[in-house]
Backbone bond lengths (Angstrom), bond angles and torsions (degrees), N, CA, C in turn:
res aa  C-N    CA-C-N  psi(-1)  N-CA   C-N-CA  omega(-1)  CA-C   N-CA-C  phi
1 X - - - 1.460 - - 1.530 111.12 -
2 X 1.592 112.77 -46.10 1.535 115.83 175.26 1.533 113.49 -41.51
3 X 1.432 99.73 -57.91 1.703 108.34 -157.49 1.897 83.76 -63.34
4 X 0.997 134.94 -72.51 1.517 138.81 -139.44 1.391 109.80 -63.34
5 X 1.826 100.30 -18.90 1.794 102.82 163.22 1.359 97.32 -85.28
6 X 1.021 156.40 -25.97 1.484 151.34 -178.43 1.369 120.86 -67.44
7 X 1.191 96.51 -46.48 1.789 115.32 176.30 1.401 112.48 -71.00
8 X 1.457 116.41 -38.30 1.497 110.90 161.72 1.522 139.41 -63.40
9 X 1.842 105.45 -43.62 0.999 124.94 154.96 2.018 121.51 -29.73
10 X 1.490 77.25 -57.68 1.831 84.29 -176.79 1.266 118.09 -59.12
11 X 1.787 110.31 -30.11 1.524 110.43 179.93 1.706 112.32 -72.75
12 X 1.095 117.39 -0.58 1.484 129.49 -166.20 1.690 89.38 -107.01
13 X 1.643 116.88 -79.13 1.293 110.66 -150.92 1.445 109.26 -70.86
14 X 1.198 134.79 178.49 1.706 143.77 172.62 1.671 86.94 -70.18
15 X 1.651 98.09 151.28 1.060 101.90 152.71 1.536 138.05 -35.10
16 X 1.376 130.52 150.47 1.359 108.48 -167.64 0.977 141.00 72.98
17 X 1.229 123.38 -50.24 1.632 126.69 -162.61 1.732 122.84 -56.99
18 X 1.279 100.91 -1.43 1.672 96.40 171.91 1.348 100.53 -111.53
19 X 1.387 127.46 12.25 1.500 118.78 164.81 2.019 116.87 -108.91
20 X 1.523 88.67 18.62 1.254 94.14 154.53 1.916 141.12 -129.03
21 X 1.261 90.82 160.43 1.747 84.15 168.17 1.308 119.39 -95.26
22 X 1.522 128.65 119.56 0.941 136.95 174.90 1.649 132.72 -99.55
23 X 1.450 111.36 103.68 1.705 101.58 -169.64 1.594 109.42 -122.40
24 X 1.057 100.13 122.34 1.244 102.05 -166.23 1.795 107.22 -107.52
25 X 1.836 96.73 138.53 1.337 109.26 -175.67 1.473 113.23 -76.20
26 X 1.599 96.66 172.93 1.983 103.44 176.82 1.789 103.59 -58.60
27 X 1.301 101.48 -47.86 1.441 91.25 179.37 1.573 136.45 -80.39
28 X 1.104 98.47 28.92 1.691 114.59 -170.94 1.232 125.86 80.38
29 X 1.135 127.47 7.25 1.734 127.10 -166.25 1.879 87.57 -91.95
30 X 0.947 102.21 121.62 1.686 112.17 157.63 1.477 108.92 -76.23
31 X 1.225 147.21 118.85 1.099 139.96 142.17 1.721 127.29 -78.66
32 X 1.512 113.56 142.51 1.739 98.94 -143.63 1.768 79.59 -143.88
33 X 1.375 112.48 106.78 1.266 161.33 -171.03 1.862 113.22 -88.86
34 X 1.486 117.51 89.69 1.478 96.65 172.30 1.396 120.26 -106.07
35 X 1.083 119.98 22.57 1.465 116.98 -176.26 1.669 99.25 -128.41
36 X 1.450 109.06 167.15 1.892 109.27 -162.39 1.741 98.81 -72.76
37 X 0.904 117.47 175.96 1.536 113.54 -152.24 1.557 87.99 178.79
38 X 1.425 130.93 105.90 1.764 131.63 131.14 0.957 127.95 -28.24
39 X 1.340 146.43 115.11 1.505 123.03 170.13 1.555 120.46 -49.33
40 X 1.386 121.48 -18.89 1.836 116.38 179.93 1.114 89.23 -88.89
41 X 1.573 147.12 58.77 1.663 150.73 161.93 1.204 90.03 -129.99
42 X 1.479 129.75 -51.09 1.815 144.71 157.12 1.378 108.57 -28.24
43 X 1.644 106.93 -71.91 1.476 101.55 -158.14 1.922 97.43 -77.30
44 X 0.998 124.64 -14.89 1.677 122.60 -170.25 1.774 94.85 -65.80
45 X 1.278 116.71 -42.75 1.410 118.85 -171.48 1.708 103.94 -91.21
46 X 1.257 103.78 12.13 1.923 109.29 -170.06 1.230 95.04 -140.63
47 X 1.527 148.03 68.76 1.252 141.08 -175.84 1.562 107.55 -67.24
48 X 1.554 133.33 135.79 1.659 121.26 164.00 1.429 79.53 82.83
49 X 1.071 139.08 52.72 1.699 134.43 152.62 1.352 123.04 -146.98
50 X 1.068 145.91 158.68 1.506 145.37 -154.36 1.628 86.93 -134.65
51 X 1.752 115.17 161.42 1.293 124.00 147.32 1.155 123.18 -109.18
52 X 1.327 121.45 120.44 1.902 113.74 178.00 1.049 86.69 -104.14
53 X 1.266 74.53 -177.15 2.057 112.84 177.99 1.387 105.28 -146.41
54 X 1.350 118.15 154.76 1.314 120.90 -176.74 1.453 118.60 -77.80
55 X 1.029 155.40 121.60 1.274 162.94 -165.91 1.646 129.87 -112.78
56 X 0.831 137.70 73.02 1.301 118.13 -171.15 1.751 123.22 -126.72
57 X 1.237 106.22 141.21 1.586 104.43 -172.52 1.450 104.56 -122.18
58 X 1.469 104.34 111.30 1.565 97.71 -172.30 1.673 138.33 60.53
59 X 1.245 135.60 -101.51 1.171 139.62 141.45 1.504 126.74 -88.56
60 X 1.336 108.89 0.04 1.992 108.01 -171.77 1.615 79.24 -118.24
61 X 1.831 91.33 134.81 1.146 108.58 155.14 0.961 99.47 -98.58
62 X 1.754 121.08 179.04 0.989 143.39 134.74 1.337 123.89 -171.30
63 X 1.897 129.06 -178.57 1.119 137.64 -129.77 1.243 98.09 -119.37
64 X 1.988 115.51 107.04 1.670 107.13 -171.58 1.457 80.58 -101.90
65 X 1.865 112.17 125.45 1.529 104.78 146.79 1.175 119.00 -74.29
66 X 1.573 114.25 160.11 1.687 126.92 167.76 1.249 118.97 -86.95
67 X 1.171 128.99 130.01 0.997 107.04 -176.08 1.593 106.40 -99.19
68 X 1.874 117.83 166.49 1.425 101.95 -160.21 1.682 123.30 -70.96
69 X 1.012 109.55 -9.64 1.824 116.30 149.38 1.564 119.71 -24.39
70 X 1.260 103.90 -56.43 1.539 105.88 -160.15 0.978 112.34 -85.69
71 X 1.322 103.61 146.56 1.649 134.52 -172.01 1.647 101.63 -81.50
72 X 1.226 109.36 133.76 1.638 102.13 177.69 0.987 95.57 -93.20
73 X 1.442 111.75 -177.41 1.848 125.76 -154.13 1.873 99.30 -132.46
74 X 1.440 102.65 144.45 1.495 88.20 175.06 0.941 103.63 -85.09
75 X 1.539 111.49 -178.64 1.547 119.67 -168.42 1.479 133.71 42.75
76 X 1.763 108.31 30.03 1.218 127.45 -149.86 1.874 79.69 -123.51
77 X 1.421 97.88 153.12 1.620 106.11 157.78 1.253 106.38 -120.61
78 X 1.174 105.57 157.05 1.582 107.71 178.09 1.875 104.12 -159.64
79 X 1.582 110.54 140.93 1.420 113.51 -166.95 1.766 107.45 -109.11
80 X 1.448 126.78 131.56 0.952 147.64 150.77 1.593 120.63 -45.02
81 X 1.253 116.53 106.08 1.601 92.98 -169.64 1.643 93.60 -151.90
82 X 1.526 108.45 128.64 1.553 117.47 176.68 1.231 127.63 -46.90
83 X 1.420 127.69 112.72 1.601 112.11 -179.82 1.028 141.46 -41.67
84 X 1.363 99.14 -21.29 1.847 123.63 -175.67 1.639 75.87 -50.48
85 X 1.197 137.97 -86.10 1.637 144.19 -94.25 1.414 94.64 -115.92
86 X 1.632 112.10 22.86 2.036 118.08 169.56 1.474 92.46 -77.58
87 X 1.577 96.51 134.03 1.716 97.32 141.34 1.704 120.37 -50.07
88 X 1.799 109.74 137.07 1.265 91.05 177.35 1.400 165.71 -11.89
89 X 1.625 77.57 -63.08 2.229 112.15 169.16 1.217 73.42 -44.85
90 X 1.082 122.96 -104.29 2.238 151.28 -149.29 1.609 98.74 -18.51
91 X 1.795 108.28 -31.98 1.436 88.94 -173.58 1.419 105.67 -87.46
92 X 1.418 116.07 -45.92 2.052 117.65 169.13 1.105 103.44 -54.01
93 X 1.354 150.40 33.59 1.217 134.65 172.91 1.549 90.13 -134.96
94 X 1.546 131.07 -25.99 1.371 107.18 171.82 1.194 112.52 -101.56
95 X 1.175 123.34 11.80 1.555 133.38 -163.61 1.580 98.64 -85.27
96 X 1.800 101.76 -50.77 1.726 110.46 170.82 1.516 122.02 -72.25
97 X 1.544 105.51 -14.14 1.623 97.36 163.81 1.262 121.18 -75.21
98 X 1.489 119.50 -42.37 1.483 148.64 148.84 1.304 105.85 -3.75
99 X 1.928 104.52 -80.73 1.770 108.73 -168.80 1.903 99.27 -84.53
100 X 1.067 129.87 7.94 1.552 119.66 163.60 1.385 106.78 -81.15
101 X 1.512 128.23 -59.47 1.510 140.18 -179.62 2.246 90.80 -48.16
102 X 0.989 115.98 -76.35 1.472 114.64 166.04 1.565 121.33 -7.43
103 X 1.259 83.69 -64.63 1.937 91.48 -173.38 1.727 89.50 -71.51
104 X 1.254 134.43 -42.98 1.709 110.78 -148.34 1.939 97.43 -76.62
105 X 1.583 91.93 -22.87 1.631 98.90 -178.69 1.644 113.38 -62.81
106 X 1.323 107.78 -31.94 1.360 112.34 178.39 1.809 122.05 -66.75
């Protein structure tokens, strides 16, 4: 069943395209990534920016940040998005990932 969704897939996508990471900026530029990549390698070259990922459960979306630990995935999308423009929570919630990563750096 795996392979025959794969094999179809390929007849659909461009060559390649599930052996990359794709993150796309506020202003539309996708940037398209083939080698493994952290997202805190992202935000170091993206200062004042978060990485999401798309999330969705049923009818509620919503906005999972990464935190800079994680390894992105190929064939994964993932969106660039200014901190300014978090819902509140979103910003106290990376603010405490922020000063935890802080302390282990110390």
């Amino acid at each position: 069943m795996g392979n025959s969704l794969r094999c179809c897939l390929a007849c659909v996508l461009p060559c390649g395209a599930l052996d990359l990471i794709r993150i796309v900026h506020l202003n539309g530029y996708v940037e398209e990534i083939t080698s493994p990549i952290t997202a805190g390698e992202v935000l170091k070259a993206n200062p004042n920016h978060v990485l999401s990922k798309p999330c969705s459960q049923g009818v509620v979306r919503r906005i999972l940040i990464l935190s800079p630990e994680s390894e992105l995935k190929r064939g994964s999308i993932y969106f660039l998005i200014p901190a300014s423009s978090l819902p509140e929570s979103k910003k106290r919630q990376q603010q405490e990932v922020f000063q935890e990563e802080q302390k282990v750096l110390q």
